[in-house]
Steps between C-alpha positions, in 0.01 A plus 500: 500500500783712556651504191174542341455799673847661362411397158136674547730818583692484185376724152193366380680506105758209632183265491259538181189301553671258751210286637756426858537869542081549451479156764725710733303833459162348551673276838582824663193688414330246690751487764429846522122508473477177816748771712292796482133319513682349853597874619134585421385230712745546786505912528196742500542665160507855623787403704690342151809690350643324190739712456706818650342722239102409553424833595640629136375229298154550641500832447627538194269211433181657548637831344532305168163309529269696781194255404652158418276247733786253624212215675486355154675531203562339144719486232252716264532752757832529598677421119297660282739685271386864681598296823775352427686851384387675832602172718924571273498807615406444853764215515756711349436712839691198699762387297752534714338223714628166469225252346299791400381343152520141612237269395244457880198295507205729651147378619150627247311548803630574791237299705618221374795223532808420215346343252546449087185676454579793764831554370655813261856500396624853593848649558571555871461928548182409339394219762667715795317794390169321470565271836610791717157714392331150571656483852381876585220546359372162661445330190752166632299514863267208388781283336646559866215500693372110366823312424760358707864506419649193367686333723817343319528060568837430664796361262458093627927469482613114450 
């Protein structure tokens, strides 16, 4: 896992259409995706940071789209082509973050679990914009509210 991780880190050109790469990508998204549905079950939402710079992100989130409705989302409404300009320029904004335009897994609805039909492939200021107005404008207090954090099984070791 480790050394898939450095080659994830590497300049997307160096791998074409590699399906191992794509394997890798979609591995971690998930990874990703099980981690932060946990934290949501685990810590009140309004008491969530993601990151040191949630108070700029959700600001400058809301500047750029005052009347986006984060509880449920879709593809049609966050990539139309009108969309998917604004969302650029926004992410341009925090490019000096690491990870900024990495691929993240983000929940539909945010009433509801990980799951392939409550799932939207977004880059991660996207998902950390959208998840941090989620956590304060109590749109994740259900999700946290009615499920219980999974509780990893012991390693049996032979």
């Amino acid at each position: 896992m480790q050394h898939g991780a450095s080659m994830l880190s590497r300049p997307a050109d160096e791998f074409g259409n590699d399906s191992m790469v794509e394997e890798m990508w979609a591995a971690k998204a998930l990874e990703h995706a099980e981690v932060h549905f946990n934290l949501l079950t685990s810590v009140h939402p309004s008491q969530l940071r993601l990151t040191p710079y949630d108070d700029q992100i959700y600001a400058t989130f809301r500047q750029d789209f005052p009347d986006l409705q984060v509880g449920r989302l879709s593809d049609d409404v966050l990539k139309s082509a009108s969309e998917k300009l604004k969302w650029r320029q926004f992410a341009e904004k925090f490019n000096k973050m690491d990870d900024y335009s990495y691929g993240t897994l983000m929940r539909a609805d945010a009433n509801k679990e990980f799951s392939p039909d409550n799932s939207i492939f977004v880059f991660r200021v996207q998902f950390l914009a959208i998840e941090i107005a989620r956590n304060r404008e109590g749109a994740n207090d259900e999700i946290h509210n009615t499920h219980k954090p999974v509780k990893k099984q012991p390693q049996n070791e032979a």
